[in-house]
N, C-alpha and C positions, 0 to 999 in steps of 0.2 A: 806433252809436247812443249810446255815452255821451255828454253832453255835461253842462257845467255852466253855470247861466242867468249867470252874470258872464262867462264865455268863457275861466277859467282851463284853462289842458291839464293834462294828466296824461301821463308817458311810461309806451309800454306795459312800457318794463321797470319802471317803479317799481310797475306794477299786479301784476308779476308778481312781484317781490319780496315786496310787502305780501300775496300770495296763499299764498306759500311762508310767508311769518309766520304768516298765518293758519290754514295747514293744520295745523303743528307746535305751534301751539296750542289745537287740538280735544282731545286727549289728553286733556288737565290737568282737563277742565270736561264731554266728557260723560257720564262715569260718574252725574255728577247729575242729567240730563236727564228730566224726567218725574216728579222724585220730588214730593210734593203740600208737604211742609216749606218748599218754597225759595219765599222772598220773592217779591214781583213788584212792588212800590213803583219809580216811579221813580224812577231814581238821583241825588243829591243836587249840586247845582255844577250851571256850566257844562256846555253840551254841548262833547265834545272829536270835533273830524269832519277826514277827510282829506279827503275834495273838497265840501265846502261845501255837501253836501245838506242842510241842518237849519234851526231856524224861529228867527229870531232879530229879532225887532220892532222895533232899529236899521238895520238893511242897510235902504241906500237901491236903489229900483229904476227901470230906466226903462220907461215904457209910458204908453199913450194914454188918455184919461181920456174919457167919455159927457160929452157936452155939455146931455143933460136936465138940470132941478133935481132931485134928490131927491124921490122919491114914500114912501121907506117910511124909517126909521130902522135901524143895527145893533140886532137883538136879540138871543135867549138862544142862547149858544153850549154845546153838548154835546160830551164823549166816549163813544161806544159799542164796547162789546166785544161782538161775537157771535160763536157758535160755531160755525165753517165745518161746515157740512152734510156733505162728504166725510169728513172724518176727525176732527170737534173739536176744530181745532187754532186760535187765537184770531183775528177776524178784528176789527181797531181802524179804525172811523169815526170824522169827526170834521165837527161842522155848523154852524153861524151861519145864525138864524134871521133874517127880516127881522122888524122892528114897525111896525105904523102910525107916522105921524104924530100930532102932536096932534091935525089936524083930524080924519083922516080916520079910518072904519069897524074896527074889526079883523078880522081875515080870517085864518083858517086854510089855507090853499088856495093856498098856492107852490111853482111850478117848482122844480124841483133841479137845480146847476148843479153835477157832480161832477168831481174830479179823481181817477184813481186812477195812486197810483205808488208805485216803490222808494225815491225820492226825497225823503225825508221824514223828521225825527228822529218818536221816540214823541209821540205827539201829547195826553197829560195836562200838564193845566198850559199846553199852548198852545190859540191858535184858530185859522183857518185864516187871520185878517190876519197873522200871523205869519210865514208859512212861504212862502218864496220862490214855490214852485209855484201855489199857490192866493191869492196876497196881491191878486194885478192883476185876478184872479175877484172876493174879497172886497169890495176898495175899487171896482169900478166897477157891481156888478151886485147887492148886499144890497139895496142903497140904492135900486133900481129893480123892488121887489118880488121878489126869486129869491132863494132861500136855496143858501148855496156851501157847497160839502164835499169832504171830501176821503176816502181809504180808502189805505192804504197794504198794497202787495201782500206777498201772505204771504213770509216770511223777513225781513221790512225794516222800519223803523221800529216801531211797537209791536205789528205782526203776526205770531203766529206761526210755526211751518213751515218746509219748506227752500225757499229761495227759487230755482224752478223755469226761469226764462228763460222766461218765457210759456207756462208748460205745462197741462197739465187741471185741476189744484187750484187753477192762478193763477186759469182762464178761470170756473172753478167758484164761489169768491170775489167775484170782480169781480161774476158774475150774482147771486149773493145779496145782496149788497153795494146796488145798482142797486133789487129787489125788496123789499127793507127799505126804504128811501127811497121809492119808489113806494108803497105800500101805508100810511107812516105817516100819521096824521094830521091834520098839517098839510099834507102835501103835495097836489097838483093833481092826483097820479098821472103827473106826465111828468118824467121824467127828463133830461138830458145829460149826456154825458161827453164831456170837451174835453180835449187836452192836447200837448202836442208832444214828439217821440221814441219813447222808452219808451212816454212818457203820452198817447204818441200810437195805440199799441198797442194798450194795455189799450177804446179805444173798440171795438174790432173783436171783442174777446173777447166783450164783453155781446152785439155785435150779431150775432155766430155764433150762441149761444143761442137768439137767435131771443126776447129777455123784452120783453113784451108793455109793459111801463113805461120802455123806454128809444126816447121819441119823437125825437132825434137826435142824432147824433154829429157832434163837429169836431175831427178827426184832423190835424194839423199835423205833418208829414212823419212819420207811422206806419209801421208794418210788418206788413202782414198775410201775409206771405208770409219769413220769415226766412233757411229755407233758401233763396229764390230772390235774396234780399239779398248772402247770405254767399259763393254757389257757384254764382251766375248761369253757365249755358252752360259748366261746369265752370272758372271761372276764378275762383280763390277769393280771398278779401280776405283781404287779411295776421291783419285780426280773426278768421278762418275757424278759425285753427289752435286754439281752444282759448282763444284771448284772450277772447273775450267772453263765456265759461262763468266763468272766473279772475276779469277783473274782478267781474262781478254775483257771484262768490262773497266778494269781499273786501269792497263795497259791502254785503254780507249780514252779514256777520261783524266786519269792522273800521268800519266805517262806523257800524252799528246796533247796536254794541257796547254793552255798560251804560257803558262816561264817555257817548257819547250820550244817555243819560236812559232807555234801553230797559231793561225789568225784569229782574232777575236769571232769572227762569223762563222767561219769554218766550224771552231768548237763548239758553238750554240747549235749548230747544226746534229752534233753527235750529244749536247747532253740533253734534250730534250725524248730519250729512246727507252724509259724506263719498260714500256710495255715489250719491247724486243727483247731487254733480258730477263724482263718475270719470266716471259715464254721461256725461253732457254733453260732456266731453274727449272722450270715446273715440270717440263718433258726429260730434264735431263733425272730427275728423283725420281720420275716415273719410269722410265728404263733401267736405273739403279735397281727398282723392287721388283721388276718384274723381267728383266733380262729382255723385253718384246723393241718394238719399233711402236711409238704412240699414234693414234687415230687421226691426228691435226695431220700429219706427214711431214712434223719436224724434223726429224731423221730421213727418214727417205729423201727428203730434197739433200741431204750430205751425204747418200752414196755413191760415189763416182763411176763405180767399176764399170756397171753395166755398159753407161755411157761411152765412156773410152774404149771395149773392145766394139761396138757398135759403130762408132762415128768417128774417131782418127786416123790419120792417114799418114802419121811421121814417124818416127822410130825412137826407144828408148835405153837411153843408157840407166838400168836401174842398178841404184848404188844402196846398201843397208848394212848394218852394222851384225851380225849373229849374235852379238852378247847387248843389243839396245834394249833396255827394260824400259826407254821410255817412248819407244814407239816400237811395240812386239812386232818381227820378224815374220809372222804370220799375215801381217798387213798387204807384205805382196809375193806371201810364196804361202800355197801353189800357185797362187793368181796368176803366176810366168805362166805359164803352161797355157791358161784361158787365152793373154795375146797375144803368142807364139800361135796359137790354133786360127785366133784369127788373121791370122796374115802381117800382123806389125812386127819388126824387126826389134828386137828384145835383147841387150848386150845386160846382162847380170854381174855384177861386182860385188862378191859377200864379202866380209872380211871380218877375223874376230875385235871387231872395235865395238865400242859401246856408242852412244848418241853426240856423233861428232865424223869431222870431214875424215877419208883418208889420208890427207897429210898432216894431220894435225892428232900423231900420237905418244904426243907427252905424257909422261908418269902424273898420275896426278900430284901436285905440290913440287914438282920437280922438273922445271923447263928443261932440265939438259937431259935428261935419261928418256927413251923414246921407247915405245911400246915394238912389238913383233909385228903390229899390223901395220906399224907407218910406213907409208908407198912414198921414197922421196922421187919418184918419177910419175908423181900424181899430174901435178900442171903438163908435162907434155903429154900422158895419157888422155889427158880431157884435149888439148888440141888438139891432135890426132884426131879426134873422135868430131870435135868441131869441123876442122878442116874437111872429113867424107862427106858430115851431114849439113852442115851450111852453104860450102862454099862448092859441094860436089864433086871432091879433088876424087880418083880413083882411089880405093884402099891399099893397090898394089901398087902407088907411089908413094905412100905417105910415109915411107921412110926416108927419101929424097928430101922430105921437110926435116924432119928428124932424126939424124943419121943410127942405126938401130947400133947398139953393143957389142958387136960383132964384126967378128974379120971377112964374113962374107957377106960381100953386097947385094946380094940378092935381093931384088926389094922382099917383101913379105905382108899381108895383112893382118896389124894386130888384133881386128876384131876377128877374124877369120873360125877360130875357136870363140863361142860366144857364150863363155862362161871363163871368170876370172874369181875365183872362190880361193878360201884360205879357210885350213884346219886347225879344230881344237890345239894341234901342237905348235902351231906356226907357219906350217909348209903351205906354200901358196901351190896351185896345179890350175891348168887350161882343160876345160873339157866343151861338148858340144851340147851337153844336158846337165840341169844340177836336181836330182842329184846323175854324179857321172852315170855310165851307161854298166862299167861294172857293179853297181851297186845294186844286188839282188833282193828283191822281194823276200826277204826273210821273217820268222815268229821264234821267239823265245820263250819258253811259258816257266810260266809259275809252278812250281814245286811244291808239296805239304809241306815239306822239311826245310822250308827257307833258301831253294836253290834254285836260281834261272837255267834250264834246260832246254835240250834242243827237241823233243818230242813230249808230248804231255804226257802225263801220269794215269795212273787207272783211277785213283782213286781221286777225293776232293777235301779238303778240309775248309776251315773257317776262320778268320781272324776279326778284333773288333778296333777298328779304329775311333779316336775321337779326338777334339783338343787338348791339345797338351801345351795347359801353359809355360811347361818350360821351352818348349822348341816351339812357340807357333809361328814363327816363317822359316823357311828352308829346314825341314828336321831334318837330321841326318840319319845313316842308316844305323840300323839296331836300334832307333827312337822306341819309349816305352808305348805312346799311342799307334804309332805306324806297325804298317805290314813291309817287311824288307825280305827282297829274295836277292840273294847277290849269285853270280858265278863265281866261276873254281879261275885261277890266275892262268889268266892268257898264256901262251909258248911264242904266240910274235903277236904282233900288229893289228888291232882289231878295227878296222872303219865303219862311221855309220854315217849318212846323212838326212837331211830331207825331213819330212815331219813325222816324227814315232807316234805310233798311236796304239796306248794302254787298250787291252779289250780287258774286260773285267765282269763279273756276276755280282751284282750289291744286292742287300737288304738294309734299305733303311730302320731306322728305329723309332722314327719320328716324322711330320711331315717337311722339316726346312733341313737339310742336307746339301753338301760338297764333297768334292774329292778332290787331292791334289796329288801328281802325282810328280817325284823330281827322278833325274837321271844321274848316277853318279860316279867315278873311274876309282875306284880305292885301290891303295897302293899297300903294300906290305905290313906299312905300317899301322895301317888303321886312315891315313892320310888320305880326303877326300877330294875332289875339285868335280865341281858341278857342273855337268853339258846341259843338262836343258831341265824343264818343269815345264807342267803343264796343270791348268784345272778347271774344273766346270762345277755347275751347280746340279743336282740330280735331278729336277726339272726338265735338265738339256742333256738327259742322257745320251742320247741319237741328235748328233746334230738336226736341228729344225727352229722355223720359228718363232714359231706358239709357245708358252711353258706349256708344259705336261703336267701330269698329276702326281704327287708323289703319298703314295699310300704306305704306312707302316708295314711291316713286313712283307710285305711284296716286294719278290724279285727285282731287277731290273738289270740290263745288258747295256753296261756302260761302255760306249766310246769316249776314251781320253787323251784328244792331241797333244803331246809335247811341242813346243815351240821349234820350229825349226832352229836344226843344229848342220854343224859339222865336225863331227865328233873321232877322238883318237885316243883308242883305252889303250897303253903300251904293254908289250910285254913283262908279266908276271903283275901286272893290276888286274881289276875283276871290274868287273860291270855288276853295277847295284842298283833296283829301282825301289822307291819306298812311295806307298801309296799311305798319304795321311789327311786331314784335316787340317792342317798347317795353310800356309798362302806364301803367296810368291810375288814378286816385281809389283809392289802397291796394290795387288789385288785384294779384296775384303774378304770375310768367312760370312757365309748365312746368318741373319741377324740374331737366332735361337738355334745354334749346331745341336743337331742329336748325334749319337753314336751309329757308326754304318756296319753292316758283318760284311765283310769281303772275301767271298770266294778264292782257295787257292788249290793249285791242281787242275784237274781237266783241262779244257781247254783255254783258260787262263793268259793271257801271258802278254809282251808288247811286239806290236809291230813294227816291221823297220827297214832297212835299207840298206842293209849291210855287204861289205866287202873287205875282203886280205885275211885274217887267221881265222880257223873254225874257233869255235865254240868248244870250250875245253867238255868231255866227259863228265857227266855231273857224279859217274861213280869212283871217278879218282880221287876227289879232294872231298870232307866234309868240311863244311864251315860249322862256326857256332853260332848256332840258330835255334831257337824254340818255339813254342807255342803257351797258350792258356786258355783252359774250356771252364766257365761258371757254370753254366747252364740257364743263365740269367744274367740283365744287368741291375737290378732293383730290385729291395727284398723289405718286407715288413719286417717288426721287430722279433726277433728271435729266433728267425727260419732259418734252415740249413743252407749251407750252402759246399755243392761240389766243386773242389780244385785239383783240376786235372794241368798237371803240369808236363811235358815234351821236352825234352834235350836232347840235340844231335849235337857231338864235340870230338872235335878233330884229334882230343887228346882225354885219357879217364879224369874223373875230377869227383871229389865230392863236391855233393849238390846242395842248395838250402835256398828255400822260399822265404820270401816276406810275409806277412798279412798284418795289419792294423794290431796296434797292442789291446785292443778292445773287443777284438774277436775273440772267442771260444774256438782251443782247435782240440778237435778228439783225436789226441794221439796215442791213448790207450788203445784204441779201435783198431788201429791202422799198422797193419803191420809194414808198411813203407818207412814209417818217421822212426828215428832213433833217438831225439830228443828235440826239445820246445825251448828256449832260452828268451828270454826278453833282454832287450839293450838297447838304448839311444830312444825309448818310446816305443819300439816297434819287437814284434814276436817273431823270431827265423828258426825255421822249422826245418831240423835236418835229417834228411834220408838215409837211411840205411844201405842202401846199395849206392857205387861208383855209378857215375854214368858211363858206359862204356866206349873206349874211343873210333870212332869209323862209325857209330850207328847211333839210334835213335830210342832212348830209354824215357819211360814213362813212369811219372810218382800219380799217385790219386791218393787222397786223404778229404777229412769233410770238417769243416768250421762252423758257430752257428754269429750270428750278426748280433750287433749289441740292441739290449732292449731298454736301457734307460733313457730317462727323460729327453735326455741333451745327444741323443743317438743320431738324431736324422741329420742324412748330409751326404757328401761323396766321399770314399775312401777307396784309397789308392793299395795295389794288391801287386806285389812284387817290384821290380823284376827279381826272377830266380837267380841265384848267382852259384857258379860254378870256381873252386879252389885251384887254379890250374899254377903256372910261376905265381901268381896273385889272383887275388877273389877279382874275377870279372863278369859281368851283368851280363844274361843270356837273351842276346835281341830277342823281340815278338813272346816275353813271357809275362810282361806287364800287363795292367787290367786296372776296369775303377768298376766301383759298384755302385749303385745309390740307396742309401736304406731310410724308409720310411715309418718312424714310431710315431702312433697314433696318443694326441695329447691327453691325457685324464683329467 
C-alpha cells in the first residue's frame, strides 16, 4: 500500500534502515512527552521529507480538469485542531471553503469533499491547494460549489498519537473527523471521503461506523480487509513480515518529524509508542507463519467489511485497478455482490490500470504517451457522481450540468448501468453486473496430454511440480517445474471475467507446500501476456480460517482463486494455465517447499465466467506437450530408477532425453534407445522411434543414480527435446530427483 503520487520507490531495505534510525531515536525525546511546557509552533524553513509526502504549492501535477465554468469562487480556508474523543490526543483538519460568485446568492450549505491520510506535512500555514493529496480535489471541485478538506491520521502530519496501521483510534478519528464537517455550518450535512491506497482506506473506516453524515465513499484501490491483503489463503506478501508496520512507523516518525513543520509536542506525542509498534511486528510475523488472525484481535479490529455492509447507509463509487499488484483486486470483488445484497447503492469502475488514479495513465518514464486505461473524462465522471450523491441533483438531469457527447439531448443517467469495467484488450463496456450477465458459468479441465478441454477425460494422470529457480515468479508455460495445459487456438473472441478458480487433486510430498497458479493468452508465436495468478498455501486448500494439516501424501482438493480478471484471449491465441511453485505480485513461497504431484485429467480443470467463442476441440489441434514418471523423487546410492517419458507433437520429430552425465542408463536393455551420447556434461538419450505427429508416443528405458562419495544432491532430469524446424524442449517433461549416498 505505500505508494507515492510522482511514482518515486522506496527500497524496502532503505524503509527498514530509516526504521532502525528511527527507533534508536525515541530514547533521546520521550522522556518529554506529554509535558504541558513544550512548544507546538510549527517549525520554521522548509519542509525536510523522505518520500515526498508534504504540501508544497510549486510541484506540478497531472490530472483531469471539469469541463464546467466555475459556479462558486476559492474562499476562506481554516485549520482545525480537535480533540480526539477516545483519548485527547490532537486530531488536525484542514478546509477551503467555496464563495459565491459576484453574481450569484451566498449560500452556507456545501458538500464536503474530504481526504483523510498519513500523507500529509502539518497542515498550518498551508491550504489544501497545496498538498499533493487533496490539490486535484481543490482545483476541480471548490470551484463547483463543494468545500475540500482534508484530516490527517493520527501519528502523521499535525495529528497527534501513535500512528495505528488503521486501527480503533485511527477508525475513531476519521468518524469524528467526518461528524465535525457534517454537523458544521456551512455544511449540507453530506459528507465524502475519497482517496486512493491508504486514502483509500480510511473511506471504509467512517463507513464501518456506520456516521449518519457520510452520504458516499470513493475508495480507489482501498483495503478494507488488510489481513486478507497481507496473508490471503496463508501466502503472505513479502510486506507481511513487519515491513509495513516499519514503514508506516518511519513515515510516523521520520517523515512527520519537526524539519517537516510538525510541532515540537505534537511529535513527542507520537515518538513515545514503541509498544504499539512491537505489537504490530509481532502479530504481523505471526500471521506471516501461520496465514490465521492472532488471539490479541490485532487484525480483526482492521476488518472492515463486516462493518460496512451492517451499518452504512451512503452509496459507493468503487474504483480499482485489474492489473494493481499492490493492493490485489480481490480486496473488493466479490465483496460487490455482499453490498449490493445489502441494500447499498454500489457503482464499480474496474479499469486495466495498475495502483494509481484513472486519469493519471502515463507510460511509465514517459509523461506524454498515455496508457489504454486513461479516462480523460474522469473529473467530470466523479462530478456527476458528486453532484447525485451530495448535492441530490436527479441522475436524469445531470447531464444539464454536463452537456453529454452527443447530438441528442435526451438527458440520460450515467450511472444508470452500474458497472463501468474495461477489458484485457482495452475495450471499455457498461453492464448491470460484473461480471456481465452473459458471462456463463463455465469449467475447463485439464487434459493428461497437456490440453485444456471442454469435458473431462476418463482417465488421470500425474505431474510433479516444484521450485524452479530459473522461473521462480511468474513461470511461463512449458516451464520445466510446472504443470501446463493450454488450448487449441481460438476461431474468434474468447471472454472471461470475475474470479477463476483452479480446482485441482494435490499430493504433497512434504508437510510446508504452495501452489500457484498463473493464466496466460499465447499467441502463435509462443508470445505470452499474463491475465491473472493466483496462489495459496496447501494449508488453505478450502478456503477457511484455521490452517489445516497438511500430511505427506495424502490427497487434498485444492481450491485456487485467480485474482480477478477481465480477460480477452483473441483469435487464433490459446488460453494456457500453468500450475507451479513459482510466486506472484510480492507474494513469498513456503519457508521449506517440497515437491506437490498434481492431478491431471478427470475432473481437473479452472473455473470461470466465460462468454463469446466456444472453446476450440481439443481433437483438432495437438500442441507439444509431455509428461515424466520416475516412479520416485529421492533414491539411495545406486537404485534404479524408471524414466517413462510422453510426447504428444503436433508435427513427427526425433526425440531425446537428458539425464545427468553421472547417471548409468541401460541402453543395451532397452529396445526404445538408439544410442547414448554425452555432451556439454550431460548424457542425451536417443529413441529409436519418431514421435508420431497428431498423437501421444511413449519411450520407457531405466538409469541407475550415482554411487560415489560426492553423489548426494539434486539432479535435474530432462526436459525431453524434440528435432522439429529446430531442437525444442517438450513442456511438462522436466524432473529433479534427490539421491542420497550414505557416508563411509
Amino acid at each position: 500500500m505505500f505508494d507515492s503520487d510522482d511514482g518515486d520507490g522506496v527500497s524496502r531495505r532503505s524503509i527498514l534502515r530509516s526504521a532502525a534510525a528511527g527507533t534508536a531515536g525515541m530514547s533521546l525525546v520521550g522522556s518529554a512527552a506529554g509535558q504541558e511546557f513544550v512548544p507546538d509552533d510549527p517549525a520554521p524553513g522548509p519542509n525536510v521529507t523522505f518520500f515526498g509526502y508534504d504540501c508544497n504549492p510549486d510541484r506540478e501535477e497531472f490530472y483531469t480538469e471539469v469541463s464546467r465554468e466555475p459556479t462558486h469562487d476559492f474562499g476562506e480556508s481554516e485549520v482545525v485542531e480537535l480533540d480526539s474523543g477516545r483519548d485527547g490526543e490532537k486530531i488536525q483538519l484542514a478546509v477551503t471553503w467555496p464563495a459565491p460568485l459576484d453574481d450569484a446568492e451566498p449560500s452556507d450549505d456545501y458538500p464536503v469533499i474530504l481526504r483523510a491520510t498519513p500523507y500529509i506535512s502539518d497542515l498550518r500555514g498551508y491550504t489544501v491547494r497545496d498538498c499533493i493529496r487533496t490539490r486535484r480535489l481543490a482545483e476541480n471541485y471548490i470551484q463547483q460549489g463543494y468545500a475540500v478538506a482534508a484530516v490527517a491520521v493520527r501519528g502523521t502530519g499535525g495529528s497527534g498519537g501513535c500512528m495505528e496501521l488503521m486501527g480503533p483510534n485511527e477508525q475513531a478519528d476519521i468518524d469524528q473527523a467526518v461528524t465535525w464537517f457534517g454537523e458544521n455550518e456551512r455544511s449540507n450535512g453530506n459528507v465524502a471521503i475519497i482517496g486512493r491506497s491508504y486514502d483509500g482506506t480510511t473511506p471504509w473506516m467512517a463507513a464501518r461506523k456506520g456516521n449518519p453524515y457520510l452520504a458516499t465513499v470513493v475508495p480507489f484501490s482501498g483495503v478494507p480487509d488488510i489481513h486478507e491483503l497481507m496473508y490471503k489463503r496463508g501466502s503472505p506478501e513479502s510486506r507481511g513480515y513487519g515491513v509495513l508496520n516499519g514503514l508506516y512507523y518511519v513515515i510516523s516518525l521520520a517523515e512527520h518529524g519537526p524539519n517537516s513543520g510538525t510541532g515540537l509536542r505534537t511529535y513527542l506525542s507520537r515518538a513515545s509508542c514503541p509498544d504499539n509498534y512491537a505489537q504490530g511486528t509481532l502479530w504481523s510475523n505471526y500471521a506471516a507463519a501461520t496465514g490465521e488472525y492472532d488471539p490479541s484481535g490485532y487484525w480483526t479490529a482492521r476488518v472492515l467489511k463486516p462493518g460496512v455492509a451492517r451499518n452504512y447507509d451512503g452509496s459507493i463509487l468503487m474504483v480499482h485497478g485489474l492489473q494493481d499488484w499492490n493492493v490485489d483486486p480481490s480486496q473488493v470483488y466479490p465483496w460487490t455482490k455482499s453490498l449490493r445484497e445489502a441494500g447499498i447503492k454500489t457503482h464499480v469502475y474496474f479499469g486495466q490500470f495498475d495502483h494509481r488514479y484513472p486519469d493519471d495513465g502515463r507510460i511509465k518514464n514517459n509523461d506524454d504517451e498515455l496508457t489504454a486505461a486513461f479516462n480523460p473524462d474522469w473529473a467530470d465522471f466523479l462530478l456527476k457522481w458528486f453532484e447525485s450523491e451530495l448535492k441530490g441533483r436527479d441522475p436524469e438531469a445531470i447531464d444539464d450540468v454536463i452537456p453529454a457527447d452527443t447530438d441528442d439531448s435526451t438527458p440520460t443517467d450515467p450511472f444508470a448501468a452500474r458497472v463501468d469495467a474495461q477489458a484485457s484488450d482495452g475495450e471499455w463496456y457498461q453492464a448491470d453486473e460484473w461480471p456481465p450477465a452473459e458471462a456463463e458459468p463455465t469449467k475447463l479441465y485439464f487434459g493428461t496430454d497437456g490440453d485444456l478441454r471442454t469435458a473431462p477425460s476418463e482417465e488421470t494422470g500425474s505431474e510433479t511440480v516444484y521450485v524452479d529457480p530459473n522461473q521462480s515468479s511468474n513461470p511461463q508455460p512449458g516451464c520445466d517445474a510446472c504443470v501446463t495445459v493450454e488450448s487449441e487456438p481460438f476461431a474468434e473472441r474468447f471472454r472471461f471475467a470475475g474470479e477463476p478458480v483452479v480446482e485441482v487433486t494435490a499430493t504433497p510430498t512434504g508437510p510446508a507446500n504452495h501452489l500457484t497458479a498463473h493464466v496466460y493468452a499465447v499467441d502463435e508465436d509462443g508470445g505470452t501476456e499474463r491475465l491473472g495468478w493466483g496462489q495459496v498455501d496447501l494449508r488453505y486448500a478450502q478456503d477457511r480460517e484455521d490452517a489445516g494439516t497438511v500430511v505427506p501424501g495424502e490427497e487434498l482438493e485444492v481450491r485456487l482463486p485467480v485474482e480477478p480478471l477481465d480477460a480477452t484471449v483473441e483469435a487464433g491465441q490459446r488460453l494456457a494455465v500453468v500450475i507451479s511453485q513459482g510466486t506472484a505480485a510480492g507474494r513469498v513461497e513456503s519457508p521449506t517447499p517440497t515437491p506437490v504431484v498434481v492431478e491431471t485429467g478427470g475432473d481437473n480443470g479452472l473455473v470461470l465466467r466465460a462468454w463469446g467463442a466456444d472453446l476450440p476441440s481439443p481433437e483438432t489441434v495437438t500442441v507439444l506437450a509431455g509428461s515424466r514418471s520416475t516412479g520416485a523423487s529421492a533414491y539411495t546410492a545406486g537404485q534404479t530408477s524408471r524414466q517413462l517419458v510422453e510426447v504428444s507433437t503436433p508435427e513427427a520429430g526425433t526425440v531425446e532425453d537428458v539425464v545427468p552425465a553421472s547417471w548409468t542408463v541401460y541402453d543395451e536393455d532397452s529396445p526404445d534407445i538408439a544410442e547414448v551420447r554425452e555432451e556439454d556434461g550431460l548424457k542425451r538419450v536417443v529413441f529409436a522411434e519418431e514421435a508420431a505427429a497428431g498423437e501421444t508416443t511413449t519411450y520407457e528405458y531405466f538409469t541407475e543414480v550415482p554411487t560415489g562419495a560426492d553423489g548426494t544432491g539434486y539432479y535435474q532430469l530432462g526436459p525431453a527435446e524434440i528435432l522439429l524446424d529446430e531442437r525444442t524442449g517438450v513442456p511438462g517433461t522436466g524432473g529433479e530427483a534427490f539421491v542420497v549416498v550414505a557416508e563411509t
